[in-house]
Each structure stands twice: as C-alpha cells, then as structure tokens.
C-alpha positions in Angstrom: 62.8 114.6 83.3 65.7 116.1 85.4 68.9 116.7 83.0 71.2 114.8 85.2 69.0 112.0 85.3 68.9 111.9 81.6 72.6 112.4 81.2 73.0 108.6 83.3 71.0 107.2 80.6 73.4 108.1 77.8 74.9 104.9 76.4 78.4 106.6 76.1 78.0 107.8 79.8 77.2 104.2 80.8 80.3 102.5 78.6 82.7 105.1 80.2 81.4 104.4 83.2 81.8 100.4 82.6 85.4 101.1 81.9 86.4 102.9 84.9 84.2 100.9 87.1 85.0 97.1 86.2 88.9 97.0 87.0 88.0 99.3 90.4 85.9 96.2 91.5 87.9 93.9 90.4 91.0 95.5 92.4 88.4 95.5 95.2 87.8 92.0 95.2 91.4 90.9 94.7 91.7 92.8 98.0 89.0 91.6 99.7 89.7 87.8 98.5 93.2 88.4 100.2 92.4 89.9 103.5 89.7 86.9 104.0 92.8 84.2 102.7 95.1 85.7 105.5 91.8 85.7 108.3 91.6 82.0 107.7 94.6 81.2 107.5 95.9 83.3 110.9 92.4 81.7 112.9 94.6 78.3 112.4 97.5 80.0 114.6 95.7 81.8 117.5 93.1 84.6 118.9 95.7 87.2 119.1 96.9 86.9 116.0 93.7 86.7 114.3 92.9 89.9 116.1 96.0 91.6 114.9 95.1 90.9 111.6 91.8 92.9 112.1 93.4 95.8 113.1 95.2 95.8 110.3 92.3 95.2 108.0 90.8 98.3 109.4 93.7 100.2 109.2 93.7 99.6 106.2 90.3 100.3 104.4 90.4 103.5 106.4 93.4 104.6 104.7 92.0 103.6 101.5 88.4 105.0 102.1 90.5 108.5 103.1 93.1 107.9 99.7 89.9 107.9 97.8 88.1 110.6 99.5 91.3 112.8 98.6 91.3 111.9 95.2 87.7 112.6 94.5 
C-alpha cells in the first residue's frame, strides 16, 4: 500500500483531523444558516433587494475561498 494512504488511516491522524475539521464545519454552517435567514427574509421585501443580497453572498464566499487559499 501507498505510504500516504496508510498514514490517513492512523487513528491519531484521523482524531487530529476530527478536531480541526468539526468547528470548521460548524462555522460553515452557522454561515450558511445565516446567509439563507437574510435570503428569506429580503424575498419578503422585493427582487432588487433579494438580488443585492446575492451579490453580496458571492462576494463574500469568494473572499473567503481566496482568505483560505492564502492560508493554506
């Protein structure tokens, strides 16, 4: 078997891992969770609106996408 393949299996490599990666996703979800709360609740108002807040949105995950990109 491949050494890097083996080196996912290691059960300290995986609990790392689990460490780092749980409050990531759950950041990402927060996030996600409000950008869909302010969708719905700016479809009440009107189409621009609604459409601003897309832009934004987009904006928005490609600055993060290019924050994490940097950092990696």
């Amino acid at each position: 078997m491949n050494r890097l393949f083996l080196g996912l299996l290691d059960q300290n490599f995986l609990s790392k891992l689990r460490l780092i990666a749980i409050p990531i996703a759950l950041q990402n979800l927060i996030n996600v969770g409000i950008k869909a709360a302010d969708t719905v609740m700016l479809g009440l108002v009107g189409e621009v609106q609604l459409s601003a807040a897309a832009v934004a949105n987009q904006l928005s995950f490609t600055y993060m996408i290019i924050i994490f990109c940097a950092s990696a």
